[in-house]
Structures are given as structure tokens and as C-alpha cells.
N, C-alpha and C positions, 0 to 999 in steps of 0.2 A: 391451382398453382402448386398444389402438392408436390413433392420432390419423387422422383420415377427411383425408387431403390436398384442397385445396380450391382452385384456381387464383383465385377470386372476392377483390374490394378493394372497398375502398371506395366506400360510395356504390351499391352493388350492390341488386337484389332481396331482403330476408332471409326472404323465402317463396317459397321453390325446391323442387326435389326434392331437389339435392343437401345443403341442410341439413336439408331431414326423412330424410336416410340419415342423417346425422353425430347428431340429435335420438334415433331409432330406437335405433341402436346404443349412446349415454349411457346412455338409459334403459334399457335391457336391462341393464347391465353393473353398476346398481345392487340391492343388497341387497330381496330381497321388502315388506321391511318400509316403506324408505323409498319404493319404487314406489306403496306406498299410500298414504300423507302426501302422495306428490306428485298423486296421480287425484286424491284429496279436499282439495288445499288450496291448488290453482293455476287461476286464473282468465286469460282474454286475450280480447283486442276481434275475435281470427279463429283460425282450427284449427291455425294455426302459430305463432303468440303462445301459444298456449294451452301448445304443446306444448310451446315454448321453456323456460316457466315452470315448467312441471311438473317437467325437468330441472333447472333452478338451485335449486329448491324441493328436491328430492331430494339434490341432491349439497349443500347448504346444510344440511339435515337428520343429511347422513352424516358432515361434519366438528363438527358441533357435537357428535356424539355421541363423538367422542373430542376432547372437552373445546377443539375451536378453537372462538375467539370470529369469530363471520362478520357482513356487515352487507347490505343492498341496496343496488345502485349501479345508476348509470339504465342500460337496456338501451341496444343500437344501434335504428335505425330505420330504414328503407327510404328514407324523403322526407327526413328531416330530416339523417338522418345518428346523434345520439344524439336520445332519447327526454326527454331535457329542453329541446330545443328544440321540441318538435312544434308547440305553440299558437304560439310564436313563427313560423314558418315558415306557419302560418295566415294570423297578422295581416299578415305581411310581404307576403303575396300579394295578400290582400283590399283593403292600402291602397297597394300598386306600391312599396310602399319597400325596400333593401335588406336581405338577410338574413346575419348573419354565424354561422359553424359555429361548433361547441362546438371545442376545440381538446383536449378527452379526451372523446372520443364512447365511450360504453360503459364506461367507468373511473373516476369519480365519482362521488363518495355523494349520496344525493338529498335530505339535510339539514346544515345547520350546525351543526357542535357533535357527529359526526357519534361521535366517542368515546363519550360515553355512550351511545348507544343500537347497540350491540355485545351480540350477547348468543351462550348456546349452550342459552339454552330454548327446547325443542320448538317450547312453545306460541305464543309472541312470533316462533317464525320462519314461522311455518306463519300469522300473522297478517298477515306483509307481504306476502301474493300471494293473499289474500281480496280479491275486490271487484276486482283490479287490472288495467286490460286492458291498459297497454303491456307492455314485453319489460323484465325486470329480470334485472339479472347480481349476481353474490353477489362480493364480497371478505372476505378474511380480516385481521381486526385483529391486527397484531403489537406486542407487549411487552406493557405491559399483567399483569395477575394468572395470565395465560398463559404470557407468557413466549416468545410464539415469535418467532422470526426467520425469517426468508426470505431467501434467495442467490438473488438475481436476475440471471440469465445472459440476456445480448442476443444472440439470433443467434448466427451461425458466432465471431465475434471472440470473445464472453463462453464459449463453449464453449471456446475455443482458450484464454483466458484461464484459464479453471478446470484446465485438465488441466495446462498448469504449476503452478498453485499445487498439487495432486495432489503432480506430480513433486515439487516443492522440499520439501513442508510433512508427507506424510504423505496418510492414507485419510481418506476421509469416511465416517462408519456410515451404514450403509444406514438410508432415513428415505422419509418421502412425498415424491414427486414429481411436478410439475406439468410438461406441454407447454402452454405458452403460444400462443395463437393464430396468434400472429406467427411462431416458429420458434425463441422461446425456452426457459428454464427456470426454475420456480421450485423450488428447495430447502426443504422444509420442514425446520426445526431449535427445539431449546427450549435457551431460556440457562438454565443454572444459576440455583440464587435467589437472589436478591438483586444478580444481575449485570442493569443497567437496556445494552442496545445500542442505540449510536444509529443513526439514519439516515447512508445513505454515498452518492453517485453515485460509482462507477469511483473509488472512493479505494484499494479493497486492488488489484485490477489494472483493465485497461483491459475498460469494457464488463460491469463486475461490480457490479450494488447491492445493498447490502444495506438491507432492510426490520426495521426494529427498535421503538425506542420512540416510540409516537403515529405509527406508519405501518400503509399499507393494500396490499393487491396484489390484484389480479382473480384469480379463482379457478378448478378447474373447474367447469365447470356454463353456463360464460357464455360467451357468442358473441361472438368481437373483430369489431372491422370489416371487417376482411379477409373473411368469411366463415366463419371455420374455430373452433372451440371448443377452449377449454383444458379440457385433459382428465391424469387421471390416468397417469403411463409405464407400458407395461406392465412388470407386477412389483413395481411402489414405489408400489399404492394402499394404501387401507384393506382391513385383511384382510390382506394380504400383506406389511405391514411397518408397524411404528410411526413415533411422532417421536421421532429419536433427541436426545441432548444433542450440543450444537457442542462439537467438538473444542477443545482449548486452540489448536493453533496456529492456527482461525478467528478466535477472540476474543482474541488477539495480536495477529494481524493487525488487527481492526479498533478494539481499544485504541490503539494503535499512534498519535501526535499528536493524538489527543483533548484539549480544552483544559477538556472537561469531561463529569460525565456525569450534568448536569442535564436531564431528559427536555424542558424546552426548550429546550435548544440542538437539540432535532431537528427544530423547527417548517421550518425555513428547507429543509434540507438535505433534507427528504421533499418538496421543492416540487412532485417528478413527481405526484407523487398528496396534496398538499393545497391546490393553487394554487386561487383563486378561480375560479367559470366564467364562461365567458368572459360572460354576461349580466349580470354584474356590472360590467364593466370600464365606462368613461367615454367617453358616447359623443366624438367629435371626428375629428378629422384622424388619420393613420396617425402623425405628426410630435409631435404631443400629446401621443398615450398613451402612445408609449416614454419622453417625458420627464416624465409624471406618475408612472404606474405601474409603471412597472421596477425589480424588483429585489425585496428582503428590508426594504426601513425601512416606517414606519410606514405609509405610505401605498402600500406597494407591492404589488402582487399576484403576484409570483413571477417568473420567466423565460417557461418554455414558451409559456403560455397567451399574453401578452403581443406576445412577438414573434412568434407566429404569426396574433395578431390584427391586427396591425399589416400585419402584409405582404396579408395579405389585403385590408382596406383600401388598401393599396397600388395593387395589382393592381384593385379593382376600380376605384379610380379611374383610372387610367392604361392600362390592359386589361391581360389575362392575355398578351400577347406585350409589355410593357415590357420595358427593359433594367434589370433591378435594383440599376445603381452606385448611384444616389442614394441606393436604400433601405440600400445595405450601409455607404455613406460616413456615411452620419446615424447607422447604428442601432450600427455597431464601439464608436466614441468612449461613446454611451451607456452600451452593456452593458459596457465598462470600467468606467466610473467607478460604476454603482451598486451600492448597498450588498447587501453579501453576503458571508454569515459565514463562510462555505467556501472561495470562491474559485473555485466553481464556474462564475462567470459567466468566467472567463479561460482554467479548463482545456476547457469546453465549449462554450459560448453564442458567446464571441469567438472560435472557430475557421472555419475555411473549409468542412470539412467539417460542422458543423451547419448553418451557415447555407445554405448552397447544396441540403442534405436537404432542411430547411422554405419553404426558397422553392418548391421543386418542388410540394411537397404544396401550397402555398397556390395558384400557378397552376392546380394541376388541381383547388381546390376551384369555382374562379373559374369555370374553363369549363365546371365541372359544371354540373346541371341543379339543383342545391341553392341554386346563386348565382341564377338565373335570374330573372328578372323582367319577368312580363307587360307588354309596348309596346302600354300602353291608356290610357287617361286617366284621372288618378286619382280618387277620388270627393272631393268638396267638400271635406270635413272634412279627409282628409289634402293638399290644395292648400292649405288658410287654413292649416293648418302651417305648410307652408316659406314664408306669408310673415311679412315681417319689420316691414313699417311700417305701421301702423292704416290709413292713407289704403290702402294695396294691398288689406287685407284690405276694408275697405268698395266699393273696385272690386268687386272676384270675388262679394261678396256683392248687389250691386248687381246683377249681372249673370243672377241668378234669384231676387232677392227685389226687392218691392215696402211700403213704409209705406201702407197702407189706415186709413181714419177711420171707424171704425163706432160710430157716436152720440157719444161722449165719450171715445171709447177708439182710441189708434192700436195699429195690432198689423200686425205683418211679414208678411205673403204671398208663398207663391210664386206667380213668373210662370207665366202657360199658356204651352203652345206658339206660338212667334212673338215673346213677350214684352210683348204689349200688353195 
């Protein structure tokens, strides 16, 4: 169950060789039983879609059978980047107009309201890759009548992070274990009952989340952007170790300045994996949407997504080689002041190291071939778009339609070639 290393990012091919080796070896490492469910219940628009499915379909299949609740989340995509853009990235092309990335490609639920339709029957999971030809990645619903949590370790720092908490606090019981696409880990654990855990960013150490009540995490089975699949550690899959209960001194730690442990105080604080996508957000200026949609109040859509759209918009009006003081001087003051119940927007978001991370990724989505857009002329319909004054639009319209009188009737024609 070793993890297949994958030097591949964003933006890449996801129909290689190198992930039908990482596909091959998933599926192999799954139980006979769910190999069948996955031949017979996973559909894709080509033999590596297909095959992708069949994997997240299986390993979806093999957590629900020890009672986690899982859900589908939009796969990645080759052209778009995630699979809930793809028609979007259509129209963007068909009408020359700009196209903006998902800002969690691969890691979003592909409904609203996305809790209740959590399930760990067979049948209802084996019905969401019927019929389906994009690439779909599975998450795991934490708290809930379940009860699980997940310790989400980032990279080398959340790693280095955990094995102090180790040192200082005591063992963790051996339980399921996830390698994460990226290089991280997730912990599978079950809270006692009647203990509701809430959502945490890097609250118990630096670079450590915990996923708890009304949160989700990408699972094995699913293909990050990077190229590489979250896959079971070896030794800490199913078969080889249960989910254990969290330790007290875990749920210490994350009791620990709680102000409450009403399951929505976790809406805010699970922003990584509840924030709106980015197709929702308002269209305007880069300047706009930080000062409409920032933040946890009413009207706000969360951090990430946000300021990652924003900069993008940035970049592409200014180009991907701008100097980003303006965007850092406008966007600091902002992500201070808005609202957010944690405070996360000051331990994380208004730091130099975040922002300097997400600007990178925004320029490199910029000079992707994602950002790109055809230097053609656009068709009619999207030219009387961008205009703005009647008299303009009756120009452009004027300029291949003609008013004809046929008997008592006037009706619009177009011009032939020449215009006469």
C-alpha cells in the first residue's frame, strides 16, 4: 500500500502511464470483494477516467464498510484543472472570455447542503459513479452519528509538529492512516459519544488540523493535483488496524479555549473544505471581491478561495510578472479587519508566508495554459456583451444586420458579404 511517488503538479496530463501504475497498484491492494463493486459500478468518458473511478468507487466502498460515512467530491481534470469547471472552461473559450480556476480543484463536494447526502450504504455509493464520466474523488464526513475525526498533518512542519505533541502528551493507538497526495497525513480517530469535536486550523500546534463536527477531508481513493493519490500507510489500512478512540490528551488539547461546542461554531473554522467555489463568488474587480466577500459574516465566502481569486484576477489584469505590492497593501488591511470567529484570518491569511505561497500559485495559474485565451475575434453575442450604451450596441449590430420590409412586415437581416 506504499504511496507510488510522482514528481507531476498541477495542471499536468491525468492520463499518463505514470498514474495508470499508481491506479493499477490501488486497485490491486483492494479487498476481492470491493474490486467487484468497483468493475461493475464505475463509469468514465475515457479508460483512465474509468479507471480512476473504479478505484475511488472501491476504496469508498471499503471505508463505508467499517461504518465511515464518505461522500463524492469533484475529481481533478486535465484542461480545467477540477471537474467542476470543465463546461465553464468550455464557454470561456467558445466566447474568448476570461476563465478563473477552482481555488480547491479535487477537494469539494459537488452539492450544497452536502451533510445530508453522506452516506455508508453500499447501494447509494455505488449509485454515484453510474452513468458518470468525469473523475470523482471520495471524502470522508467527520462527526456526525460517526463520530470520527481526523488529525491532519501538513507536510514535513505538521509531521514535526505531531511527533512533539507524541513527545510531550503521550502515544497515539494505532488507527487508519492516510498519505495525502501532497506529503501529508491524515489520522483517522473516533470521539467518544456524546463528545461533538470542532473544527481547528494549526490551533493545538503549528501546521496540525483537526477535522471534526460538520467537516470533510479527501480520502484514499482520490487523485490530488499534484498527480499522486491518497492512499492508505502501509500497515494502518483496513484489515490491518481499526479506528481507534482519541486519546484524552488529544481532546484536551483541542477542548483547550473552545468558547463552545455548538456544532456551528464549526461552519467558519472548517473554511478549508467548506468555503463556497470559486463559481459562486461576485464577478468584478480583484479590489471588489476582497471588500465584498472576505471573511466568515453574512455575506462572506471564507478566506482561501477568496484571496486566491482575487490575486488571480490580479495577475491576469496586470500580467503574471506584476509586482504584487498593491495587491499585498490593499488585501493586509482587509483580511484584518474581517470577520472571523477564530482569528484565523491574523494567525494565517495576514502572514507573509501565506500570502507570498498563494501568490506564487496564482501567477503560475496565470501563465498556465488554463488561463489562456484564444487572440480571435469574439463572436457577436459575446461583443454586445461588453457593450455598455444602447447607441454602441445598435452600431456592432448595424454592422451585419440590415431592417428589410417585406409587405407589411419589417424583420432584421443579415448582411451578405460586402454588406450591400
Amino acid at each position: 500500500m506504499s504511496k507510488k511517488t510522482n514528481p507531476l503538479r498541477s495542471g499536468v496530463n491525468y492520463e499518463n502511464k505514470a498514474i495508470e501504475m499508481q491506479q493499477l497498484a490501488l486497485f490491486e491492494d483492494l479487498p476481492i470483494s470491493f474490486q467487484s463493486v468497483a468493475r461493475n459500478g464505475a463509469d468514465g468518458a475515457s479508460s483512465s477516467i474509468k479507471a480512476h473511478n473504479e478505484v475511488a468507487l472501491g476504496y469508498a466502498a471499503w471505508l463505508a464498510d467499517l461504518e465511515v460515512p464518505v461522500l463524492p467530491v469533484w475529481g481533478v481534470d486535465t484542461k480545467a484543472g477540477c471537474s467542476c469547471k470543465y463546461r465553464e472552461l468550455k464557454e470561456s473559450k467558445a466566447l474568448g472570455t476570461p476563465f478563473e480556476p477552482c481555488a480547491s480543484p479535487g477537494k469539494h463536494p459537488k452539492r450544497g447542503g452536502w451533510q445530508q447526502y453522506t452516506s455508508t450504504d453500499q447501494i447509494e455509493i455505488r449509485k454515484w459513479f453510474l452513468n458518470h464520466k468525469g473523475r470523482q474523488n471520495i471524502a470522508i464526513a467527520t462527526g456526525g452519528q460517526a463520530n470520527i475525526i481526523i488529525v491532519d498533518l501538513d507536510g514535513v512542519e505538521g509531521a514535526d509538529s505531531y511527533e512533539k505533541l507524541l513527545h510531550e502528551h503521550g502515544d497515539m493507538p494505532e488507527t487508519l492512516e492516510i498519505e495525502t497526495g501532497s506529503g501529508g497525513s491524515h489520522i483517522i480517530l473516533r470521539a467518544p459519544k456524546g463528545v461533538k469535536v470542532p473544527n481547528s486550523a494549526s490551533k493545538i500546534a503549528p501546521k496540525i488540523d483537526i477535522r471534526g463536527e460538520g467537516g470533510l477531508a479527501v480520502t484514499a481513493g482520490s487523485l490530488h493535483p499534484r498527480g499522486n493519490y491518497y492512499v492508505f500507510k502501509h500497515g494502518r489500512g483496513p484489515g490491518e488496524v481499526g479506528i481507534a478512540e482519541a486519546p484524552d490528551w488529544l481532546l484536551e488539547l483541542i477542548a483547550e479555549g473552545e468558547p463552545s461546542s455548538d456544532p456551528s461554531s464549526a461552519t467558519c473554522s472548517a473554511d478549508k473544505v467548506q468555503r463556497k467555489p470559486a463559481g459562486q463568488l461576485a464577478a468584478g474587480s480583484w479590489s471588489s471581491l476582497l471588500e465584498s466577500q472576505l471573511g466568515d459574516g453574512p455575506d462572506g465566502c471564507g478566506f482561501d478561495n477568496v484571496i486566491y481569486t482575487a490575486m488571480c484576477r490580479y495577475f491576469t489584469k496586470f500580467g503574471a510578472n506584476a509586482e504584487a505590492d498593491t495587491f499585498v497593501n490593499t488585501a493586509m488591511p482587509l483580511i484584518l479587519d474581517a470577520d472571523c470567529e477564530n482569528e484565523r484570518n491574523k494567525t494565517r491569511y495576514a502572514t507573509d508566508g501565506y500570502l507570498s505561497e498563494q501568490l506564487e500559485k496564482a501567477r503560475a495559474f496565470v501563465r498556465s495554459r488554463h488561463a489562456y485565451v484564444p487572440k480571435r475575434a469574439l463572436p457577436l453575442m459575446a461583443e454586445l456583451r461588453l457593450k455598455e450604451e444602447p447607441e454602441e450596441m445598435a452600431a456592432l449590430l448595424g454592422e451585419h444586420f440590415c431592417m428589410v420590409k417585406i409587405g407589411k412586415h419589417m424583420v432584421m437581416a443579415k448582411k451578405p458579404a460586402g454588406g450591400k
